[in-house]
ROFIGU-135665 format. One record per residue: residue in one letter; residue number from 1; x, y, z of N, C-alpha, C in turn. Coordinates in steps of 0.02 Angstrom, whole numbers. Each point is the difference from the previous one (the first is absolute). Layout:
BEGIN
<rec "a", NUM, <X, Y, Z>, <X, Y, Z>, <X, Y, Z>>
...
//
This chain:
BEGIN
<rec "x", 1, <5318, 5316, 4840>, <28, -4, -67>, <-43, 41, -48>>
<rec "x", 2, <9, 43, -46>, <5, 36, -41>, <-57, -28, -37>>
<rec "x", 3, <7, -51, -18>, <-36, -44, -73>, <-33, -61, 42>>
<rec "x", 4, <-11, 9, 47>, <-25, -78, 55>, <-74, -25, -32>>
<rec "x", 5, <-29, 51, -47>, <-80, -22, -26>, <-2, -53, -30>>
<rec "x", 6, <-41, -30, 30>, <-41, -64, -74>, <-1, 6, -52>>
<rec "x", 7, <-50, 65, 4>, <-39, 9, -65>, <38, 9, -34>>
<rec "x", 8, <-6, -20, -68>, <11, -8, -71>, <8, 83, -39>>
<rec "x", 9, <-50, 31, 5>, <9, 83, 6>, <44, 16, 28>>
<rec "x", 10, <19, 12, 52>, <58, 11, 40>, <86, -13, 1>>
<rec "x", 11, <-8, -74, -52>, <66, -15, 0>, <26, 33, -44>>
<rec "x", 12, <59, 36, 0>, <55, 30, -30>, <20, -27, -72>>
<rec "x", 13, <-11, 39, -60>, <32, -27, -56>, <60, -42, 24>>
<rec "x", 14, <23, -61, -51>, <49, -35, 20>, <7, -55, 60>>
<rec "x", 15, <-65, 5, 32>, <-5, -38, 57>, <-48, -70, -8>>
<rec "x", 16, <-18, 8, -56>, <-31, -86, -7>, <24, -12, -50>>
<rec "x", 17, <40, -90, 19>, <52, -32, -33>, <-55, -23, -58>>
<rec "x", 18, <33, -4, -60>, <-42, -33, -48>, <-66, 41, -30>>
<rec "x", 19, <7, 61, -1>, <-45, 37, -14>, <49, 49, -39>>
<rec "x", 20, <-27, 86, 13>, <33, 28, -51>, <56, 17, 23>>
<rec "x", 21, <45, -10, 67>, <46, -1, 33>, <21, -46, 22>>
<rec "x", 22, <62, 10, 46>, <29, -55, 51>, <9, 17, 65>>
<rec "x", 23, <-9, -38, 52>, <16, 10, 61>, <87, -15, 19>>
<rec "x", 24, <7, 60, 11>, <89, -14, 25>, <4, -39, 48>>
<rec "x", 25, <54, -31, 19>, <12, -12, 61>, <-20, -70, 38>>
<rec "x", 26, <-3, -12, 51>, <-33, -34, 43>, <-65, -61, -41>>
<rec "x", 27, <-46, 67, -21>, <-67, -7, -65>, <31, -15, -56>>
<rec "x", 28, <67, -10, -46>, <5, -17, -36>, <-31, 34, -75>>
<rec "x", 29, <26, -56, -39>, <-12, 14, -70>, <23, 56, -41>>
<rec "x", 30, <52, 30, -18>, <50, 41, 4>, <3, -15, -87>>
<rec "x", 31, <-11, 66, -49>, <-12, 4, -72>, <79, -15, -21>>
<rec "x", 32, <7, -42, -51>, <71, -29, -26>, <34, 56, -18>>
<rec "x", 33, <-14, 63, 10>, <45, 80, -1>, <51, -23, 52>>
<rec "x", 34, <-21, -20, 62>, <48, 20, 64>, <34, -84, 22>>
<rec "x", 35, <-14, -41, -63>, <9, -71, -4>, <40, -10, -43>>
<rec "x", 36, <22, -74, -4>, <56, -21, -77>, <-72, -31, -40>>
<rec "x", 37, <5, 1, -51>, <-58, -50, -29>, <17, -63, -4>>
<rec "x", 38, <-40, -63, -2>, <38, -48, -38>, <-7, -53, 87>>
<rec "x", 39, <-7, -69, -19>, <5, -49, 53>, <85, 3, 9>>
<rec "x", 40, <3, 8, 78>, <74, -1, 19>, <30, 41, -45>>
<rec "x", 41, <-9, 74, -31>, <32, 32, -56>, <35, 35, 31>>
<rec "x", 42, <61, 22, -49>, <51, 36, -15>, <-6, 54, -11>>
<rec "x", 43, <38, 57, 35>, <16, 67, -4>, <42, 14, -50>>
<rec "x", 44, <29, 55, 23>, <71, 8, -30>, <34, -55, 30>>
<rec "x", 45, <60, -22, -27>, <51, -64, -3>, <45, 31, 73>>
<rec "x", 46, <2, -18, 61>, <37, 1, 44>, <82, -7, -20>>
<rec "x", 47, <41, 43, 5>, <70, -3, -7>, <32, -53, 27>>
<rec "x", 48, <-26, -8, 78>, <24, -72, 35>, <-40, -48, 11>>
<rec "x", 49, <16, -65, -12>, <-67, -41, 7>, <-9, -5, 79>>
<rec "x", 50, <-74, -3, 9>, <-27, -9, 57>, <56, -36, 63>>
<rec "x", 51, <15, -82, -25>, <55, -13, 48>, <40, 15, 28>>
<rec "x", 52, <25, 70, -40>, <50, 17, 27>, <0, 64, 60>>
<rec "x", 53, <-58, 3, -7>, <-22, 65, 65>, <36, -51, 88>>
<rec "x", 54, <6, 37, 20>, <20, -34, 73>, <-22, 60, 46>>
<rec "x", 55, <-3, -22, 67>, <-34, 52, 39>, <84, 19, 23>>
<rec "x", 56, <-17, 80, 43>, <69, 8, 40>, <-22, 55, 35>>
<rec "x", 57, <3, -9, 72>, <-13, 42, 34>, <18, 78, -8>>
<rec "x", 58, <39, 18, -43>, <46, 60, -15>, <-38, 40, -47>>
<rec "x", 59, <-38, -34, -47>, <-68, 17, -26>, <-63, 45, 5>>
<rec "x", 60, <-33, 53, -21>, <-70, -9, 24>, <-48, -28, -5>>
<rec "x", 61, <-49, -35, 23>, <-42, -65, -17>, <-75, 56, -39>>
<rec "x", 62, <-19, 53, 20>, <-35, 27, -25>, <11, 84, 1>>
<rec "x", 63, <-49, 58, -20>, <15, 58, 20>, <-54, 23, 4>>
<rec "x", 64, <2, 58, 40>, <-60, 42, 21>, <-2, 82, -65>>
<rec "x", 65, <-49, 15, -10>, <-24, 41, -41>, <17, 76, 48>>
<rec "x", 66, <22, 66, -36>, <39, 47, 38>, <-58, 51, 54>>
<rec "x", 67, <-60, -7, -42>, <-68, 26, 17>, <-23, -32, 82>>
<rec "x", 68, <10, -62, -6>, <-12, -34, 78>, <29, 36, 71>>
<rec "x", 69, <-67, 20, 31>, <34, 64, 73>, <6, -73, 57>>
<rec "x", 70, <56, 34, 39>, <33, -48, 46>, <-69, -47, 32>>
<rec "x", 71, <-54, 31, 18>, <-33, -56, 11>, <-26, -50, -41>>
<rec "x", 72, <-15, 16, -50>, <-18, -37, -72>, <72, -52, 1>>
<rec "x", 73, <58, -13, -4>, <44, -16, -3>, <5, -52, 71>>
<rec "x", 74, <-20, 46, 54>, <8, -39, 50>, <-49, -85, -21>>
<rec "x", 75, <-68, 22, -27>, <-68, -60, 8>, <36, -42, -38>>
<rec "x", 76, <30, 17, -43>, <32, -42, -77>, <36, -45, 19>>
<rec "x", 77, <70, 19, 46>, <33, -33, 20>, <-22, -51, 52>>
<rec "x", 78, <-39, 3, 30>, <-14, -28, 52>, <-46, -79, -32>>
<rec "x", 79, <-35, 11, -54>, <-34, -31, -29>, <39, -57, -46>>
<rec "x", 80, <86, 50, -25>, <32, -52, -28>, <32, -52, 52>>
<rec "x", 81, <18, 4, 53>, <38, -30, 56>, <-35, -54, 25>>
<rec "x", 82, <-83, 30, -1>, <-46, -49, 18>, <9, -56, -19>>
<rec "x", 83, <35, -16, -81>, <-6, -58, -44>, <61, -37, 14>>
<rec "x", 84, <43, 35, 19>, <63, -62, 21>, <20, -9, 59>>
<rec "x", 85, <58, -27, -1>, <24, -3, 60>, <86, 25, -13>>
<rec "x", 86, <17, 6, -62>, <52, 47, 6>, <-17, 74, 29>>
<rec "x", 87, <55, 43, 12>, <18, 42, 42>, <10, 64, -58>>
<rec "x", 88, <-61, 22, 0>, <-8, 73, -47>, <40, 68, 22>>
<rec "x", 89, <36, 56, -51>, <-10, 50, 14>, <-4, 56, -63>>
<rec "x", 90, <-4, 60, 41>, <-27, 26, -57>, <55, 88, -11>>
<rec "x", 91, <41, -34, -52>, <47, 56, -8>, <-7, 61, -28>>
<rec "x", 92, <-36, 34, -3>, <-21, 56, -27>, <-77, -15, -64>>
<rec "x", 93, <27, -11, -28>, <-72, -32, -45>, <-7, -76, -5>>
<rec "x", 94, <73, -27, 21>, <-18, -54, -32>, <16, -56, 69>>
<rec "x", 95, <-41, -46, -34>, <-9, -60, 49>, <52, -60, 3>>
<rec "x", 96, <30, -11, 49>, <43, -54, -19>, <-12, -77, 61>>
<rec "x", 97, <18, -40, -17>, <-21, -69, 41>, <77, -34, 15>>
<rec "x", 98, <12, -19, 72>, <61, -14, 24>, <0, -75, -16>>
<rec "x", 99, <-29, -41, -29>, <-20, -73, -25>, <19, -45, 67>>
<rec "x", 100, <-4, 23, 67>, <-15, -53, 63>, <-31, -41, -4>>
<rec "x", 101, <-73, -5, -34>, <-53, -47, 20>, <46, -43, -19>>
<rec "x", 102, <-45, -70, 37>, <16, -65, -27>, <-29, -33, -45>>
<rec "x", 103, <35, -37, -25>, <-55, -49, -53>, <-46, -41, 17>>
<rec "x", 104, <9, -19, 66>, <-75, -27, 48>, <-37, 62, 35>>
<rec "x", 105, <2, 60, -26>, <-39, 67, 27>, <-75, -11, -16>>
<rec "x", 106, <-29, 2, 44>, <-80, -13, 7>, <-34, 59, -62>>
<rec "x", 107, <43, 28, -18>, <-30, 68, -65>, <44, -15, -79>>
<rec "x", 108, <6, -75, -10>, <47, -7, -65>, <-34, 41, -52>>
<rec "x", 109, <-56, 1, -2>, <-32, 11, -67>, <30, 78, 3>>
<rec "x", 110, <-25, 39, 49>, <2, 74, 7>, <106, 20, -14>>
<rec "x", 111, <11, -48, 43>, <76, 11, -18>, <42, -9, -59>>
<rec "x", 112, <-29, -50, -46>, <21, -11, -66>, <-32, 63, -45>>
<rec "x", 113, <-60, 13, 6>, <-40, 54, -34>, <57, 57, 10>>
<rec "x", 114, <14, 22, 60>, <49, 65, 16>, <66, 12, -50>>
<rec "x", 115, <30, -49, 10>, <68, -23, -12>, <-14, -17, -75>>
<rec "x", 116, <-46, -8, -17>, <5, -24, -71>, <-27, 82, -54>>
<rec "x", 117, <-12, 45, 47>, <-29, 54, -48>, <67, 43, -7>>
<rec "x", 118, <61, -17, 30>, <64, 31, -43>, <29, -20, -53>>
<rec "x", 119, <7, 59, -40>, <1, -33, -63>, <79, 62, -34>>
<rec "x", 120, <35, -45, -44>, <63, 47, -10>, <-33, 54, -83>>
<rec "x", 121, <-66, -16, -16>, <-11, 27, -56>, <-71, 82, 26>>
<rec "x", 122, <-36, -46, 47>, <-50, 40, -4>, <-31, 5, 85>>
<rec "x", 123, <-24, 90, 18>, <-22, 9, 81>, <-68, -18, 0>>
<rec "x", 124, <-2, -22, 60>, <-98, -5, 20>, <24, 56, 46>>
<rec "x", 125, <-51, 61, -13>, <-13, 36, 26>, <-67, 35, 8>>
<rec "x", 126, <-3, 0, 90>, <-85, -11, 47>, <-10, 92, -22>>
<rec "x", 127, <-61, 30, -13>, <-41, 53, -27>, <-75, -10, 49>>
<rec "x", 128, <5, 60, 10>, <-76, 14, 18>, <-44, 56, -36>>
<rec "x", 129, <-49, -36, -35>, <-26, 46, -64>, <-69, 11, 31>>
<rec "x", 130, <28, 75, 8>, <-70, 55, 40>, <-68, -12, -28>>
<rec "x", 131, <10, -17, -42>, <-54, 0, -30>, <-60, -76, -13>>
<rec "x", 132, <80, -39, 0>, <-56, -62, 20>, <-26, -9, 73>>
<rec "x", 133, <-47, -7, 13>, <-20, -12, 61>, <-67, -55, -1>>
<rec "x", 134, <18, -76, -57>, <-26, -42, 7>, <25, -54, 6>>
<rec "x", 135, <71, -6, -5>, <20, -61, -21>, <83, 18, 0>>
<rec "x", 136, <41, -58, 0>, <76, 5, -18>, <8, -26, -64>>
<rec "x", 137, <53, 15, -65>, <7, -5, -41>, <76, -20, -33>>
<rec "x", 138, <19, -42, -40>, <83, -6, 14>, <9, -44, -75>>
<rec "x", 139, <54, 50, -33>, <5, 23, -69>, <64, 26, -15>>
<rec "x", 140, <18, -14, -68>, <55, 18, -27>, <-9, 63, 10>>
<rec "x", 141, <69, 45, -30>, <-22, 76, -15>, <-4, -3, -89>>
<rec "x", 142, <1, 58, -2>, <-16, -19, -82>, <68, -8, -37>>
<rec "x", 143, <41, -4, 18>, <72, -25, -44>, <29, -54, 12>>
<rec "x", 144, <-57, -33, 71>, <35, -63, 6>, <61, -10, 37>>
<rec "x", 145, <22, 35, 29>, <55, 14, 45>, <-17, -34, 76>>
<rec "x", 146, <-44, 44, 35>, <-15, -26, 75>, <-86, -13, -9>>
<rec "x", 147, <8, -34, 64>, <-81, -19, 25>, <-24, 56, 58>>
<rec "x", 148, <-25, 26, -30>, <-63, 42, 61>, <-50, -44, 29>>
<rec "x", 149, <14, 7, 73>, <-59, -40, 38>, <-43, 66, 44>>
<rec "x", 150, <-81, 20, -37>, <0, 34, 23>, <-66, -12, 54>>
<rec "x", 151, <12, 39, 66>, <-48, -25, 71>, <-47, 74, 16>>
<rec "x", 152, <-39, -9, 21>, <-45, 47, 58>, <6, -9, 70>>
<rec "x", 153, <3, 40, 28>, <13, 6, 83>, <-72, 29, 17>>
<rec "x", 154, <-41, -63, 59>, <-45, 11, 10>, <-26, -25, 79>>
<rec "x", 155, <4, 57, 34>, <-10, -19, 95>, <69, -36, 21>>
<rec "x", 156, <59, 29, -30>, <59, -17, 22>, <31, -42, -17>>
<rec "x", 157, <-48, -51, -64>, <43, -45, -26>, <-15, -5, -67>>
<rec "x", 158, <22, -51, -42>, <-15, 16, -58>, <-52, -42, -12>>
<rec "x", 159, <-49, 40, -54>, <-59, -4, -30>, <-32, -83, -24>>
<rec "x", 160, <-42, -18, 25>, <-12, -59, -33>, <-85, -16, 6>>
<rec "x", 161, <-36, -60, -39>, <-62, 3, 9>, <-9, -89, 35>>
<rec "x", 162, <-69, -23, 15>, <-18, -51, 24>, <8, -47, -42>>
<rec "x", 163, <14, -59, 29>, <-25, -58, -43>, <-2, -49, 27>>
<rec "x", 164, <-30, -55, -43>, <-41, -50, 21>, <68, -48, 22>>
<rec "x", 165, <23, -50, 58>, <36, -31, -11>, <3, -52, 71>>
<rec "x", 166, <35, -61, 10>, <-21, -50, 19>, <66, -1, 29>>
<rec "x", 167, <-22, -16, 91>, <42, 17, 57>, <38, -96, 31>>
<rec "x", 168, <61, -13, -7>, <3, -55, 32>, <35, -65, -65>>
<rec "x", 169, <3, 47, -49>, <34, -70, -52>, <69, 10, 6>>
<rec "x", 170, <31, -70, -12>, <59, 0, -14>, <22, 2, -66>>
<rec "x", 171, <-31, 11, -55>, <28, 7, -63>, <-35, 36, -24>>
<rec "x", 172, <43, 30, -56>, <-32, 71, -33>, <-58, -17, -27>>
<rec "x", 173, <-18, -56, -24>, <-73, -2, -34>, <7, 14, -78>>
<rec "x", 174, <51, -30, -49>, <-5, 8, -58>, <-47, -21, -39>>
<rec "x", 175, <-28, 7, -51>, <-65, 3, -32>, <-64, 14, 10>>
<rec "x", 176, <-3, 31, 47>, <-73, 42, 35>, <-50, -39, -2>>
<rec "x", 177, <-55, 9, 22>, <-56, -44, 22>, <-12, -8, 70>>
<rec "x", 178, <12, 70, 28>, <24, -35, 78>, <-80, 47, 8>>
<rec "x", 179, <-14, -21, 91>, <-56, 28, 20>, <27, 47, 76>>
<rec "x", 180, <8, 76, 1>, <26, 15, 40>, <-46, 20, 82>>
<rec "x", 181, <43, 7, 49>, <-56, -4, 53>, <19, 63, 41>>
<rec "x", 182, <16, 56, -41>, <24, 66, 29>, <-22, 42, -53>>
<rec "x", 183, <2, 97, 37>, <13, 34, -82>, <44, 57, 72>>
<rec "x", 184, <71, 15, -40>, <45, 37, 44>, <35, 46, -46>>
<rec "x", 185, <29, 59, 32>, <47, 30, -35>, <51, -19, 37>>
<rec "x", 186, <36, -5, -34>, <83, -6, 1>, <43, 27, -4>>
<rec "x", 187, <61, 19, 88>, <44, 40, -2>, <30, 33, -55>>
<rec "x", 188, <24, 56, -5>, <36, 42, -88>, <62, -59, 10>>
<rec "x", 189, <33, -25, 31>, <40, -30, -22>, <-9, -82, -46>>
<rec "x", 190, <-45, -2, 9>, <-29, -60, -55>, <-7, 42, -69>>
<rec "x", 191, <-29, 56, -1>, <-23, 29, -55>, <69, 19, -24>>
<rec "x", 192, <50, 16, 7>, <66, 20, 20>, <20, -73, -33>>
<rec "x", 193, <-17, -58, 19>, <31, -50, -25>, <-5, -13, -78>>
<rec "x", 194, <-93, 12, 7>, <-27, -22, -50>, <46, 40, -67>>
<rec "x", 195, <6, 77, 28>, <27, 19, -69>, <66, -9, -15>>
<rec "x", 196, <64, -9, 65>, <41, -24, -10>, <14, -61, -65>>
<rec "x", 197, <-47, -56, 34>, <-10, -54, -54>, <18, 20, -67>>
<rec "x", 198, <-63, 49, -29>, <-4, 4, -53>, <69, 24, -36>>
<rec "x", 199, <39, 45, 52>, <72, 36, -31>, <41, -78, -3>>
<rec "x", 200, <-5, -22, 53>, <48, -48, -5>, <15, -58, -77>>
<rec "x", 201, <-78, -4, -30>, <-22, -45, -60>, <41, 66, -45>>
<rec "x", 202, <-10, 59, 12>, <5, 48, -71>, <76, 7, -22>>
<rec "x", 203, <19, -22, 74>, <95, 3, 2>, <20, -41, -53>>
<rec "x", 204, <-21, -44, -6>, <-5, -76, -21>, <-21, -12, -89>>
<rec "x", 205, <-48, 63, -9>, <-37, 5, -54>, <-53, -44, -14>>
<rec "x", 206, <-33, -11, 68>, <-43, -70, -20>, <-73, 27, 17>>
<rec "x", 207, <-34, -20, -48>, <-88, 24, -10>, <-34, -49, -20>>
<rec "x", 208, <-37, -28, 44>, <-56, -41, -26>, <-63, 22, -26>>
<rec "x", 209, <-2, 6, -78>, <-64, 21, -38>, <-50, -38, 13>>
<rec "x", 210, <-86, 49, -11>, <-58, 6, -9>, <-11, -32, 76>>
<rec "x", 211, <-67, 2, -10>, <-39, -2, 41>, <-76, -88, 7>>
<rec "x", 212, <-17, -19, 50>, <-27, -65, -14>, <-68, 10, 80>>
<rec "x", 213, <-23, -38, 15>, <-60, -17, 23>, <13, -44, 94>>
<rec "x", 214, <-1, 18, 23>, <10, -5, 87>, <-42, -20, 25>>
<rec "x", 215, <-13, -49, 47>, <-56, -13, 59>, <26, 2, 59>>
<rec "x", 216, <-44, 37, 39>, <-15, 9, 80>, <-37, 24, 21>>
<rec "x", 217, <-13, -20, 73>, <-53, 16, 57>, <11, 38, 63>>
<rec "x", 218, <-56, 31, 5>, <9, 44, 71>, <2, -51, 52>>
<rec "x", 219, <-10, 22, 63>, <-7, -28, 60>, <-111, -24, 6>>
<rec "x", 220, <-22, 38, -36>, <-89, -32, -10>, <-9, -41, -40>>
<rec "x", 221, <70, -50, -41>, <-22, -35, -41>, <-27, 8, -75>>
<rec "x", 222, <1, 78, 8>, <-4, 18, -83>, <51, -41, -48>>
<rec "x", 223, <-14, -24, -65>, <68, 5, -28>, <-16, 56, -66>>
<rec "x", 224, <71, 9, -43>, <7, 57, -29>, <67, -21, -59>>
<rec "x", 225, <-9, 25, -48>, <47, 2, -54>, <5, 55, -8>>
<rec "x", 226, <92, 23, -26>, <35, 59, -20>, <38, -19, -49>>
<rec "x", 227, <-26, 48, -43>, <66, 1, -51>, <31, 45, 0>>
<rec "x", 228, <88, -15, 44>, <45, 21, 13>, <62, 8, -48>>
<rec "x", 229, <54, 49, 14>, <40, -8, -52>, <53, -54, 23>>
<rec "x", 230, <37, -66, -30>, <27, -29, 30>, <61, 27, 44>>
<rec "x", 231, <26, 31, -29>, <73, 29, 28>, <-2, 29, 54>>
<rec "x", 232, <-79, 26, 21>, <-15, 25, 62>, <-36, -57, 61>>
<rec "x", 233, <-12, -54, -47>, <0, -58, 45>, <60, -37, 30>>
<rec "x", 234, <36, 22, -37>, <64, -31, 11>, <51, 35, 46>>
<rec "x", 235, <-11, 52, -1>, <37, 53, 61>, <-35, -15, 58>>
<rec "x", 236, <-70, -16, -4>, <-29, -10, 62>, <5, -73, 38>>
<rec "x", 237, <9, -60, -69>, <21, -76, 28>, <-47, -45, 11>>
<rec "x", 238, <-60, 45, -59>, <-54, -42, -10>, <27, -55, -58>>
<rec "x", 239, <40, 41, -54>, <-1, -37, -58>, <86, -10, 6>>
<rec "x", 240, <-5, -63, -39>, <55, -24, -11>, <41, -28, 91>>
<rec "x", 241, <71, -8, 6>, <44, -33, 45>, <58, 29, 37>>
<rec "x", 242, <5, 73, -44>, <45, 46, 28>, <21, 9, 66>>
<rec "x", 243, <63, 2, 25>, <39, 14, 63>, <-35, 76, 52>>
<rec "x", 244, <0, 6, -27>, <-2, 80, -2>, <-70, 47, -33>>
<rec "x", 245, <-44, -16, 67>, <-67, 32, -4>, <-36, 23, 35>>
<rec "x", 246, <-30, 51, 3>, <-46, 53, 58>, <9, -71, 55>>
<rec "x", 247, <-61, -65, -47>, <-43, -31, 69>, <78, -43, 39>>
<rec "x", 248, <34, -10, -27>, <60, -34, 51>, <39, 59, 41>>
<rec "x", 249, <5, 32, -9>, <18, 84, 54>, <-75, 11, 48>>
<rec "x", 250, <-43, -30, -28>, <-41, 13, 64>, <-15, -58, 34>>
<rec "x", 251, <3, -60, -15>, <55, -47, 52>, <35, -16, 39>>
<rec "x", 252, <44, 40, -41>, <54, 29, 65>, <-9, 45, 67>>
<rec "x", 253, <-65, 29, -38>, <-24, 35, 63>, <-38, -11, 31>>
<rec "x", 254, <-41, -50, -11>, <-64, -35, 22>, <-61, 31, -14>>
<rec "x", 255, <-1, 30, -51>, <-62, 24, -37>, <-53, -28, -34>>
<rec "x", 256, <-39, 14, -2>, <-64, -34, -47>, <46, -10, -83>>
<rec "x", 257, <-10, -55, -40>, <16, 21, -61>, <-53, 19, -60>>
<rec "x", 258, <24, 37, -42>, <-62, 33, -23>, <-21, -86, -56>>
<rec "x", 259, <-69, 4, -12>, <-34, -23, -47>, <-24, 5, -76>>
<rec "x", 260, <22, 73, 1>, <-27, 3, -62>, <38, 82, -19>>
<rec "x", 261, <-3, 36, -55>, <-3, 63, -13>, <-13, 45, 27>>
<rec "x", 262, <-49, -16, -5>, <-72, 72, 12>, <7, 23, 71>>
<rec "x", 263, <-16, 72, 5>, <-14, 16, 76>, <-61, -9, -10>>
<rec "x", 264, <-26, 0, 75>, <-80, 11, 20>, <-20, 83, 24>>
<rec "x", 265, <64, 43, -35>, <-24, 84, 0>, <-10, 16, -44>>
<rec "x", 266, <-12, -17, -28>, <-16, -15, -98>, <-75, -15, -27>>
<rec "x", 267, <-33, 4, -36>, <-55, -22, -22>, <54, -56, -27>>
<rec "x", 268, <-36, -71, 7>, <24, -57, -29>, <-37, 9, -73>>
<rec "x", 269, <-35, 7, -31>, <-12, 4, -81>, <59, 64, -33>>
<rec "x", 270, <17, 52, 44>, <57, 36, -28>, <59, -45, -2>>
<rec "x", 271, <21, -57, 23>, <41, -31, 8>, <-2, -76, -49>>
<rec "x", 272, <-47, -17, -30>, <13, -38, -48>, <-52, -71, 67>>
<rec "x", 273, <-38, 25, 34>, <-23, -46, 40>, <-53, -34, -19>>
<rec "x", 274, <-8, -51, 12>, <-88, -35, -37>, <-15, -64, 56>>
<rec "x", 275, <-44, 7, 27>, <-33, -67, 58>, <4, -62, -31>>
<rec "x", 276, <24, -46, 37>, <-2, -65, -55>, <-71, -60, 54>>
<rec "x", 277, <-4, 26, 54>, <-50, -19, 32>, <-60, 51, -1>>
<rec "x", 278, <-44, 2, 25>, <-58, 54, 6>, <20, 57, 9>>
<rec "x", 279, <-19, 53, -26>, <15, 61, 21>, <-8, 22, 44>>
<rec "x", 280, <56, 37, 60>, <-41, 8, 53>, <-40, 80, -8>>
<rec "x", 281, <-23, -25, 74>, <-41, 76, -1>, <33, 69, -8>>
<rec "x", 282, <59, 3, 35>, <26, 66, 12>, <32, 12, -68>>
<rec "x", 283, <-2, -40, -56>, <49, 12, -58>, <-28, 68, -49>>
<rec "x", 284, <56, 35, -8>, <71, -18, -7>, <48, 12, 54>>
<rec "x", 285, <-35, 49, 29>, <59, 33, 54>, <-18, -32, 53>>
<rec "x", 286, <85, -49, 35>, <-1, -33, 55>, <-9, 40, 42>>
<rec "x", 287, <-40, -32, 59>, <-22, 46, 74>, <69, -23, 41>>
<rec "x", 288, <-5, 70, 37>, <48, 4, 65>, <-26, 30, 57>>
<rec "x", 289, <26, -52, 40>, <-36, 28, 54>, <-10, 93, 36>>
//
């Protein structure tokens, strides 16, 4: 990875949340430019109210960006299919879902997420921005029309960094404080989820403002506070009760769920990090093996 450094020098304008930038993506914390402002706030006024959206297979559930070369297109797709158990294809740009799964489908979360990002007002449409090569990012355009979800393709799949997260629970773990006993990266199709999520809330017009104070632990028993932005806790299913969140799609897959924000490819003080037990030695930048 491109940006895989610790060091604090090294990290990329824009890449530590809570500083003079934001981390897109995955890393979170995303400047209220590419956000609605406002708790649960309002966009422009949707023509149809939300209820009345219905899925229909006849539909496209998402679209691909025109720039994407057949293999780029190929990783994408493969990553969206991962999440359901309906029966994907992909008609020229655009993606459509044959709505098979069942409602006892071992991937509800991933299948409602799919099916729920068609929308009769506005496209999510997947971008790969050459230029980012730290992170995924997923944002209005500037008129407010569609959502750009934009990814990096990196060793064949899409781009993502480590994090700290805890292998074996059955529930997402809302309100953080957890102590995790892993640090993993996670298939692009989680990352893929993660930003899905966020389109899916933006469909919706829903933003949970500012930002508040987090606890968790590595697998050595450190513990650690972040001040995270909530809305990015909430895509992930730390904060709040939501249906529909990174850590319940990785559930479904039997993944570690994440713990906290922060990667551990990050200097944790670029990240809003502070020891709430002793400092350890290696701080700031977590060791890997």
């Amino acid at each position: 990875m491109a940006n895989d450094s610790t060091k604090t020098s090294d990290v990329p304008r824009g890449l530590a949340p809570n500083s003079t930038g934001r981390v897109p993506g995955p890393l979170g914390g995303r400047t209220l430019g590419g956000r609605l402002p406002g708790t649960l706030a309002r966009g422009p006024a949707p023509k149809k109210p939300v209820a009345a959206w219905k899925f229909t297979p006849t539909s496209p559930i998402v679209y691909l960006e025109a720039s994407l070369s057949p293999k780029e297109q190929a990783i994408v797709f493969a990553a969206l299919q991962a999440l359901t158990d309906d029966q994907l294809r992909l008609n020229g740009l655009e993606v459509y879902s044959d709505g098979s799964g069942k409602a006892a489908s071992k991937l509800t979360t991933g299948q409602t997420l799919l099916r729920g990002l068609q929308s009769p007002l506005h496209k999510v449409i997947i971008t790969l921005n050459a230029a980012m090569t730290a992170s995924a990012f997923t944002h209005w355009d500037t008129h407010y029309v569609d959502i750009n979800v934009d990814l990096f393709i990196q060793n064949g799949d899409i781009g993502s960094f480590n994090f700290l997260t805890l292998t074996g629970a059955t529930v997402p773990v809302p309100g953080g404080g957890i102590d995790a006993d892993s640090v993993v990266k996670p298939p692009g199709y989680i990352v893929l989820a993660h930003e899905l999520t966020h389109a899916y809330y933006l469909l919706r017009f829903r933003h949970l403002q500012g930002s508040k104070d987090y606890l968790f632990g590595d697998p050595a028993g450190n513990k650690f506070k972040e001040n995270a932005y909530v809305d990015e806790m909430a895509i992930i299913g730390i904060e709040g009760t939501e249906l529909i969140t990174e850590n319940r799609m990785r559930l479904e897959h039997g993944i570690g769920i994440r713990v906290s924000h922060a990667t551990t490819d990050l200097s944790f003080t670029s990240q809003g990090v502070t020891p709430v037990s002793a400092q350890p030695s290696w701080w700031p930048n977590y060791p890997h093996p």
